[in-house]
N, C-alpha and C positions, 0 to 999 in steps of 0.2 A: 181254238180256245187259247191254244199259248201265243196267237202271233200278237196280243193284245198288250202281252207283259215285254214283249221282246222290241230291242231297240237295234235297227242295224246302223252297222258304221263301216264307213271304207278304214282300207289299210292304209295309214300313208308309209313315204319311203322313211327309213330314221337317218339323220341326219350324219351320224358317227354309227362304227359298229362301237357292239359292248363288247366287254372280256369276256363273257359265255354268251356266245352265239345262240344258245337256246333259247335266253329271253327276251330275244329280239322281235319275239311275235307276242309276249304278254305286252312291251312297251309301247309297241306299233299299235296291238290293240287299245289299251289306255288314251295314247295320243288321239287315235281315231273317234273315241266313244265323248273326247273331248271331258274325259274327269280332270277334276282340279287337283285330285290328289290319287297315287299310287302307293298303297299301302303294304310294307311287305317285308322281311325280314332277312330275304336276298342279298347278302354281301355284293356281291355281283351287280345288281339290280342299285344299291345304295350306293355304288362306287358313281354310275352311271349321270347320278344326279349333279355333280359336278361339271363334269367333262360333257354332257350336251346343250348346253346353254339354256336359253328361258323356252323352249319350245315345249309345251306338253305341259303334264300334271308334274305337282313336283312327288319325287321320292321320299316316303317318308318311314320309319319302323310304327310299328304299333302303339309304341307306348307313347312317342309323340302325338300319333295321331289323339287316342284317347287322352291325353291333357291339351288340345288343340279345341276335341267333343266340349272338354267342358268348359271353358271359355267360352266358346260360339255359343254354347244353351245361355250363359250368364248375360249375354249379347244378342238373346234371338229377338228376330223382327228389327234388326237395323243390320241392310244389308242383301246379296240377295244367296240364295241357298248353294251350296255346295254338292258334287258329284263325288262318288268316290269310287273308282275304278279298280 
């Protein structure tokens, strides 16, 4: 039943470590699942977005993101859809 909802993705390697080693597998996974955007409040995780060049989703806070939602609605149908990881 649930294999239906479920998407698998490899891990890839990252390219640089981060400053906390922990979210090195939320990033790995994001990069893998191939989202365009990595949503997330993580200092750490925000620093990151910088320092590994264009590879992956980009890092973004929340509040971004939700003024990003409401633009894209103002713009739907031109374009093609967005993942968010």
């Amino acid at each position: 039943m649930y294999s239906k909802l479920m998407h698998s993705a490899s891990i890839p390697t990252l390219p640089a470590t981060l400053r906390d080693p922990t979210d090195e597998k939320v990033l790995a996974l994001a990069i893998g699942a191939e989202g365009d955007y990595l949503v997330t409040g993580d200092e750490d995780l925000l620093s990151a977005q910088s320092n590994r060049g264009c590879r992956g989703p980009q890092i973004i806070r929340p509040t971004t993101f939700l003024a990003l939602l409401k633009t894209t609605k103002q713009a739907e149908g031109r374009g093609r859809s967005r993942r968010v990881a």
